[in-house]
C-alpha positions in Angstrom: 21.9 13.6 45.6 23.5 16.8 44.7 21.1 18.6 47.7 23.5 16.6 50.5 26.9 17.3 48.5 28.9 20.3 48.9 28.5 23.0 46.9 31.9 23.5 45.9 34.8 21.1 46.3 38.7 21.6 45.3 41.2 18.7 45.0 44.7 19.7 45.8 48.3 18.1 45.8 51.7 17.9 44.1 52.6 17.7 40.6 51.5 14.3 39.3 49.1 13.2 42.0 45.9 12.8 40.0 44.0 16.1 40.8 42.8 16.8 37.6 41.9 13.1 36.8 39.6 13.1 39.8 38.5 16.5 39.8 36.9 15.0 36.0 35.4 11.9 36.9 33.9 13.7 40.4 32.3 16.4 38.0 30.9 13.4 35.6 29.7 12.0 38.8 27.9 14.5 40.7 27.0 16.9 37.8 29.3 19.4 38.7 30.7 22.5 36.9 34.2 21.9 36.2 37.0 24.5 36.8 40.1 23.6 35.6 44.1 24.7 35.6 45.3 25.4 32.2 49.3 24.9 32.7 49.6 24.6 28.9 48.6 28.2 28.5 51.3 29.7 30.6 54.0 30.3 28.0 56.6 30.5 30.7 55.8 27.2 32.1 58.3 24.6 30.2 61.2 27.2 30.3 60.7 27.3 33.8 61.4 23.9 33.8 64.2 24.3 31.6 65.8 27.2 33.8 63.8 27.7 36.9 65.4 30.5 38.6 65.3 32.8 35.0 61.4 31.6 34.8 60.0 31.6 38.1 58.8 34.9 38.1 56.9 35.4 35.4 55.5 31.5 35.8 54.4 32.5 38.7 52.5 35.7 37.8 51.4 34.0 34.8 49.4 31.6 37.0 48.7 34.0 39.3 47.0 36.2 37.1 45.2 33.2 35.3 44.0 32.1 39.0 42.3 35.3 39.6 40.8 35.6 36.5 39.2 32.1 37.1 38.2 33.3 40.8 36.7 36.2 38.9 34.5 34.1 37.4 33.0 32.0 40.1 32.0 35.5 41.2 30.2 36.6 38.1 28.8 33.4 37.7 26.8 32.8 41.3 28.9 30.3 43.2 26.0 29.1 45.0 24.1 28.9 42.6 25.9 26.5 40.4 27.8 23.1 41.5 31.6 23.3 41.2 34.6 21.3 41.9 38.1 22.4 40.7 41.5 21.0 40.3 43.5 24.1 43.0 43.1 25.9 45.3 43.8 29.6 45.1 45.7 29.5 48.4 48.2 27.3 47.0 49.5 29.8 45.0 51.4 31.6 47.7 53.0 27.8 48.5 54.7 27.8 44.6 56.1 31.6 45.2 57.5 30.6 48.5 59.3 27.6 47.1 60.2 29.1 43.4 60.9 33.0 44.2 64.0 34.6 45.7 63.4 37.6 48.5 63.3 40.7 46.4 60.9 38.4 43.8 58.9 37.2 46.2 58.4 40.8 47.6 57.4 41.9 43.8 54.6 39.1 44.3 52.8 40.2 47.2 52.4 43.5 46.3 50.9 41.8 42.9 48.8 40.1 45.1 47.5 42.2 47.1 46.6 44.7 44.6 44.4 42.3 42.7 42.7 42.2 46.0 41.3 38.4 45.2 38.7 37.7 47.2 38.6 33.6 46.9 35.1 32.0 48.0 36.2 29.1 50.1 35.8 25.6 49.0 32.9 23.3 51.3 35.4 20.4 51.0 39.1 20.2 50.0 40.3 16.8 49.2 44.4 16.8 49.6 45.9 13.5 47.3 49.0 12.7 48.5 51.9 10.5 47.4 55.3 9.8 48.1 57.8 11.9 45.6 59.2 8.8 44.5 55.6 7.7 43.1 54.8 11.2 41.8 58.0 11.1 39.9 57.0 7.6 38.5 53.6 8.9 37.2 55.3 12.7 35.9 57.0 9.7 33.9 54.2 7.7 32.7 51.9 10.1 31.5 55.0 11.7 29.4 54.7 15.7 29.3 58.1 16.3 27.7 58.6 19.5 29.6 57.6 18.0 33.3 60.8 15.4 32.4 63.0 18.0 33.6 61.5 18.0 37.3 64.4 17.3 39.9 63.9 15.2 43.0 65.3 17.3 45.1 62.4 20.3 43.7 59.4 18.2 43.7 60.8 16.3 47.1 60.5 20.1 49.0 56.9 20.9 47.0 56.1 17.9 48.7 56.7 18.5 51.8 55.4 21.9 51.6 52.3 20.8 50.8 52.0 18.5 53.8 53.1 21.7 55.9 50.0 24.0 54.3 47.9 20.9 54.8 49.0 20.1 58.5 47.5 23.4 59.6 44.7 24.0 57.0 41.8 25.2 58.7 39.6 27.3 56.5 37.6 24.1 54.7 36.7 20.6 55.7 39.5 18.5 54.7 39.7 14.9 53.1 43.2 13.4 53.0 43.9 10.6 50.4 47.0 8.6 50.6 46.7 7.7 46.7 49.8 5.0 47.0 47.2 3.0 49.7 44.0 4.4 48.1 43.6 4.3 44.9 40.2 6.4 43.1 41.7 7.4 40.1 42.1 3.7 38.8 40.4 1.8 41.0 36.6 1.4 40.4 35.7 0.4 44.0 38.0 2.7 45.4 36.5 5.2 43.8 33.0 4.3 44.2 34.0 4.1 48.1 35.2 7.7 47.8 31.8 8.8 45.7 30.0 7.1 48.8 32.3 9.0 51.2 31.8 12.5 49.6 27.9 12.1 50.0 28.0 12.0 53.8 29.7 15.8 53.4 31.8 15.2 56.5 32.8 18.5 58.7 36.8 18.9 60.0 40.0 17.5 59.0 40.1 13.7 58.3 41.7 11.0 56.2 39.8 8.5 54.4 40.0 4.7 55.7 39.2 2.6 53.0 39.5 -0.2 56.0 37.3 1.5 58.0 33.6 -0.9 57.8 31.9 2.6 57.6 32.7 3.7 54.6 
């Protein structure tokens, strides 16, 4: 099986979509080394939430240092020589510092970033969840993270969007799009057995997954 899947796959979308819930039951699946965001180890994080323009900085640094660090590792440890999937992708990054940072902050964080000089390996797959914010405020709800509580509409309605933007002209991977409100693999067995079948075929270029379609 695992000589016909990609080597390394990263699952990407908005707060609340269910990346790190698939990115656990795809690594159960497939065997796959699992790299994951740690958001509870940013000490920043829930005062950002709290205050966001006091925090955003230093969240974002926070995670961008974490991120690089992680990268770091995929490099020490062989990327191709080990399966991996992974709950972000590093490019994303820049999409939180655009959305968070004021000018003169945002400024501070390119020269950050380019002086790490982070060389990311690029992902064989990227599979983009997406949902409406309405949904993703619903589940930020459910699954009760006191902190996340605080998330506005009006903030997680533009991350949204951005992330349909970035996604709109991402080029650099093949890309899976998942509308998760239509399709559901996180908590649907056959959906997600449909998805596992999907994944197998390691399909090149930008596509969205049909559930409807007899092929898959």
């Amino acid at each position: 099986m695992t000589s016909v899947l990609p080597n390394y796959i990263s699952i990407e979308g908005p707060i609340g979509v269910g990346k790190t819930s698939l990115a656990r039951r795809l690594a159960n699946t497939f065997e796959y080394e699992l790299l994951l965001e740690e958001p509870k180890k940013n000490p920043f994080l829930d005062r950002f939430y709290e205050s966001p323009r006091r925090y955003a900085l230093a969240t974002q640094l926070f995670f961008l240092f974490q991120r690089a660090e992680q990268i770091q590792t995929i490099h020490q440890n062989d990327l191709f020589q080990k399966l991996k999937i992974a709950d972000f992708l590093i490019d994303k990054d820049m999409l939180f510092a655009q959305q968070n940072l004021e000018k003169d902050e945002y400024s501070l964080y390119l020269q950050t970033y380019d002086h790490l000089t982070i060389n990311a390996p690029k992902p064989n797959l990227v599979i983009y969840l997406q949902a409406s914010t309405a949904a993703l405020l619903e589940r930020i709800k459910e699954r009760g993270v006191q902190s996340e509580q605080l998330i506005e509409h009006s903030y997680l309605d533009r991350l949204n969007q951005a992330y349909t933007e970035f996604f709109h002209y991402y080029k650099d991977s093949s890309l899976l799009i998942i509308n998760t409100e239509e399709f559901n693999p996180i908590h649907s067995e056959s959906d997600y057995q449909r998805l596992v079948n999907h994944i197998q075929k390691c399909p090149n270029g930008t596509h969205y997954f049909n559930p409807t379609n007899s092929l898959f």
